[in-house]
C-alpha positions in Angstrom: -17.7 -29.5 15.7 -15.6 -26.2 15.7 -17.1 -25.2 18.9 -16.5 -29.1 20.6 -12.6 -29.0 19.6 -12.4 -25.2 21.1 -14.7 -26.5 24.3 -12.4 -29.5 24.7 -9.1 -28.0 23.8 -9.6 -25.3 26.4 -11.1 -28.2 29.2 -7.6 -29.7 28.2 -5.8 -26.7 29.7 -4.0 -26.5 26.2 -3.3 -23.2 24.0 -4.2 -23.4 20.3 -0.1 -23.5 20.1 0.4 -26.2 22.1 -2.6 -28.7 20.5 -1.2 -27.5 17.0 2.2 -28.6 18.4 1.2 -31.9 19.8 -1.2 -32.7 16.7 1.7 -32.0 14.1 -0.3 -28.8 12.5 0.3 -24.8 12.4 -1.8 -22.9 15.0 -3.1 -20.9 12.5 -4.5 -24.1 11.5 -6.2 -25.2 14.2 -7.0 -21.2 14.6 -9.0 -21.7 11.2 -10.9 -25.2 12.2 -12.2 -23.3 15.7 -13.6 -20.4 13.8 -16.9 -19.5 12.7 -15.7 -20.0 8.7 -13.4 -22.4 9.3 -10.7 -24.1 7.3 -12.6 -25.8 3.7 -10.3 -28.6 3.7 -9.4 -30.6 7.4 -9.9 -34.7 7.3 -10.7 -37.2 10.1 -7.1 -38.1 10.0 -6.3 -34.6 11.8 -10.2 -34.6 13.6 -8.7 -37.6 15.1 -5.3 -36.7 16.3 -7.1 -33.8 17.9 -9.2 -36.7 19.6 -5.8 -38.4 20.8 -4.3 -35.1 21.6 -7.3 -33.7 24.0 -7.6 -37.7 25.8 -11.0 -37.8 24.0 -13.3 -40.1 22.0 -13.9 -38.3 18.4 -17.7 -38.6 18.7 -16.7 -36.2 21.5 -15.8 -33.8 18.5 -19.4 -34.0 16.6 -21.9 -34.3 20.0 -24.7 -31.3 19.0 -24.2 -28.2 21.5 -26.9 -27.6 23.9 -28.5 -24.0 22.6 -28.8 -21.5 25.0 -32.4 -20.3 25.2 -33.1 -16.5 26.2 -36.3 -16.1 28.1 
């Protein structure tokens, strides 16, 4: 999911600032919830003003990535 918020927010045009700004949280939050150990504790209540923020459907946020395979 970390990776779909980053992916989105980024498609968005949007600066971690600016989504932790529209979504009502810290950057540094939003900083933790995109990182590879991110934040223990974030509910579906912010998962899905992150949704509303970025103009997406949260199922958007929990789709599986594609993995890159090296041949």
């Amino acid at each position: 999911m970390r990776k779909n918020i980053k992916k989105y927010r980024k498609l968005a045009g949007f600066t971690q600032q600016e989504l932790a700004d529209m979504i009502g949280v810290s950057m540094h939050y939003i900083s933790q919830i995109e990182s590879a150990k991110p934040y223990k504790y974030f509910t579906l209540i912010i998962i899905g003003r992150i949704a509303d923020a970025l103009n997406i459907d949260i199922k958007d946020l929990f789709e599986k990535q594609k993995e890159k395979t090296v041949i």
